[in-house]
C-alpha positions in Angstrom: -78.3 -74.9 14.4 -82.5 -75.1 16.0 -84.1 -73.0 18.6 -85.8 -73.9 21.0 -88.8 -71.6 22.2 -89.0 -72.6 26.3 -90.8 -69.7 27.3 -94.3 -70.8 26.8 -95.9 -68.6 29.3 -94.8 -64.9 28.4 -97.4 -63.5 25.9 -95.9 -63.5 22.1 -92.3 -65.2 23.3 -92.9 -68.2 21.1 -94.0 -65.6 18.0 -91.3 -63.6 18.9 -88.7 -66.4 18.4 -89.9 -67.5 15.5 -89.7 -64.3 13.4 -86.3 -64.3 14.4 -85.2 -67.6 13.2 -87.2 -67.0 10.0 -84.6 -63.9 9.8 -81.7 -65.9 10.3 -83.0 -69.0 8.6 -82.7 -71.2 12.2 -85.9 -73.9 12.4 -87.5 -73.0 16.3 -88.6 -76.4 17.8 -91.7 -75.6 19.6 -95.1 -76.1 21.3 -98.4 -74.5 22.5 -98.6 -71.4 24.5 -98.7 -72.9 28.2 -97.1 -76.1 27.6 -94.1 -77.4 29.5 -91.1 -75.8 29.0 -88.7 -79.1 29.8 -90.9 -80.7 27.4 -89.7 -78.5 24.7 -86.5 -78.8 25.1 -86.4 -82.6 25.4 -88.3 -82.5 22.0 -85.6 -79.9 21.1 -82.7 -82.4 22.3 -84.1 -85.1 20.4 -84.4 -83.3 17.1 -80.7 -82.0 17.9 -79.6 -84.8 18.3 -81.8 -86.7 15.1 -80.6 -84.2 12.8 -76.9 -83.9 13.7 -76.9 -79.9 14.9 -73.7 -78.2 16.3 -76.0 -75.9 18.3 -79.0 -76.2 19.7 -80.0 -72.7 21.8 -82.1 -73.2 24.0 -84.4 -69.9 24.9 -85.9 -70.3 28.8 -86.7 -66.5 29.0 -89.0 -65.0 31.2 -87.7 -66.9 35.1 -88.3 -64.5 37.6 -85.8 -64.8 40.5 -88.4 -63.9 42.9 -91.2 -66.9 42.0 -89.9 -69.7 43.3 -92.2 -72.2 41.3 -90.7 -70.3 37.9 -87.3 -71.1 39.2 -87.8 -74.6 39.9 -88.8 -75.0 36.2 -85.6 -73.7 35.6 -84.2 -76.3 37.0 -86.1 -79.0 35.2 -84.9 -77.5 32.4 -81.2 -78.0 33.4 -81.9 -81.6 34.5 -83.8 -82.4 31.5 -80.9 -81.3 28.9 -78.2 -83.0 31.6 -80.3 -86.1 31.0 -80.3 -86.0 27.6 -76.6 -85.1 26.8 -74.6 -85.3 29.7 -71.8 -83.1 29.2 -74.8 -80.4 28.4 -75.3 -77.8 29.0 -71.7 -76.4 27.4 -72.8 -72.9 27.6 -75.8 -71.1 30.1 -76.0 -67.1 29.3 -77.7 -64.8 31.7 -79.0 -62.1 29.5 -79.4 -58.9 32.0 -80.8 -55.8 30.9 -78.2 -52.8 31.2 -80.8 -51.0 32.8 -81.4 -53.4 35.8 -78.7 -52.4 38.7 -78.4 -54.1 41.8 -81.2 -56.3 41.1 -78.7 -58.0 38.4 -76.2 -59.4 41.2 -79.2 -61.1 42.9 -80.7 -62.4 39.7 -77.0 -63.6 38.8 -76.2 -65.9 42.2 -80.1 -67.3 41.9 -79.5 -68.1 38.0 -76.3 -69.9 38.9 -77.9 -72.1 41.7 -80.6 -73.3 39.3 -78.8 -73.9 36.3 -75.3 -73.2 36.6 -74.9 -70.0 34.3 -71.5 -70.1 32.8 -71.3 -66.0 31.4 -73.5 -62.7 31.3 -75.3 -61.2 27.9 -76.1 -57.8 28.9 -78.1 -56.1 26.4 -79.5 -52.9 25.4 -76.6 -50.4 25.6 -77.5 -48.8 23.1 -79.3 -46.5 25.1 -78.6 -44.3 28.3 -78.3 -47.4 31.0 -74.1 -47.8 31.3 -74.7 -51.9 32.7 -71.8 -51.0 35.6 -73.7 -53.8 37.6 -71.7 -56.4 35.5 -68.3 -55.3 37.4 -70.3 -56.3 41.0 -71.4 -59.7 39.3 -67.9 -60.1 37.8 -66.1 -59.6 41.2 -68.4 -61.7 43.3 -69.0 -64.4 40.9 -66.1 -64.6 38.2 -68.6 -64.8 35.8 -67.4 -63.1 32.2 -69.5 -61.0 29.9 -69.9 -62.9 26.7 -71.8 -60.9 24.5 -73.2 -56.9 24.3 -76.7 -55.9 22.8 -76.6 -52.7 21.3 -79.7 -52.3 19.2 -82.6 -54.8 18.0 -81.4 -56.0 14.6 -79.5 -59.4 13.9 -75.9 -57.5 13.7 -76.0 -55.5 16.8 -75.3 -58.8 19.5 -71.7 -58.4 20.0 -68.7 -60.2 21.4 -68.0 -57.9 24.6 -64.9 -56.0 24.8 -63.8 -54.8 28.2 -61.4 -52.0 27.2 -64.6 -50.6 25.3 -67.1 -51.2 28.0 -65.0 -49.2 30.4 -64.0 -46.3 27.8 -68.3 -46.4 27.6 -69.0 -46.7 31.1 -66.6 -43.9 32.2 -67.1 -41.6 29.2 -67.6 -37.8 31.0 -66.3 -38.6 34.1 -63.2 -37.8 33.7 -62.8 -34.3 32.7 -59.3 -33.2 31.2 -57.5 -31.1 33.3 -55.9 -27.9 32.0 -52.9 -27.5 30.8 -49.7 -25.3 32.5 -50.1 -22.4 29.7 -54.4 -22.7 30.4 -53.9 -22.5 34.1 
């Protein structure tokens, strides 16, 4: 398995990345702060493809649905892995925050223009945000929820479990009624 660190322009991302595949013992394929994030992943590609990796994950955080220039790199990105490997990408995750809302569904359909996102991470449920916004997304989209984040260590990304996420997202609603000999 190698990373790749494709956010070059958000503050620490590449840093960040790299602590974490120190962690998990993953080599990050990387380059300067500012560079271009398609060529990072072609060098990632090429290294991929040198060394004889199952999976190459490619990170491309930090596209904001609202810039357009950001989403255009986006889809440089795409075209630049499609290049490489045709039959890639075999996987595209949107990672949403739980916390997000509406904004979410937007994000989603722009995502999927640009690079064809194939399922939905949605992390950081391990607080007080529910993530209902993935039902919306689900419905208009048919785009599945992969994976949960519920915490920051290396255990807590999990393989999503609908029954679970509606117990969660539900939890207090639904009050138990009485029974005959309470009434």
């Amino acid at each position: 398995m190698l990373l790749a660190a494709g956010d070059t322009f958000r503050a620490g991302a590449i840093e960040q990345l790299q602590v974490w595949g120190e962690r998990v013992g993953v080599e990050v394929i990387s380059q300067q702060a500012g560079s271009d994030p398609a060529a990072v992943m072609y060098d990632a590609v090429q290294a991929a493809k040198q060394r004889g990796v199952d999976v190459l994950l490619c990170d491309t955080a930090g596209r904001l649905q609202n810039k357009a220039n950001l989403m255009e790199e986006l889809s440089k990105i795409y075209r630049v892995i499609q290049r490489e490997i045709p039959s890639a990408p075999h996987e595209t995750l949107l990672v949403l925050d739980a916390a997000t809302g509406q904004n979410a569904l937007q994000q989603a359909k722009l995502f999927g223009e640009k690079s064809g996102v194939s399922g939905l991470v949605l992390t950081k449920l391990d607080g007080t945000a529910k993530g209902g916004i993935v039902i919306a997304i689900r419905r208009e989209m048919s785009l599945p929820v992969k994976f949960v984040g519920l915490g920051e260590k290396m255990d807590d990304l999990q393989q999503f479990d609908a029954e679970q996420f509606v117990h969660a997202l539900f939890a207090g609603l639904a009050e138990e009624q009485p029974t005959a000999e309470e009434q």
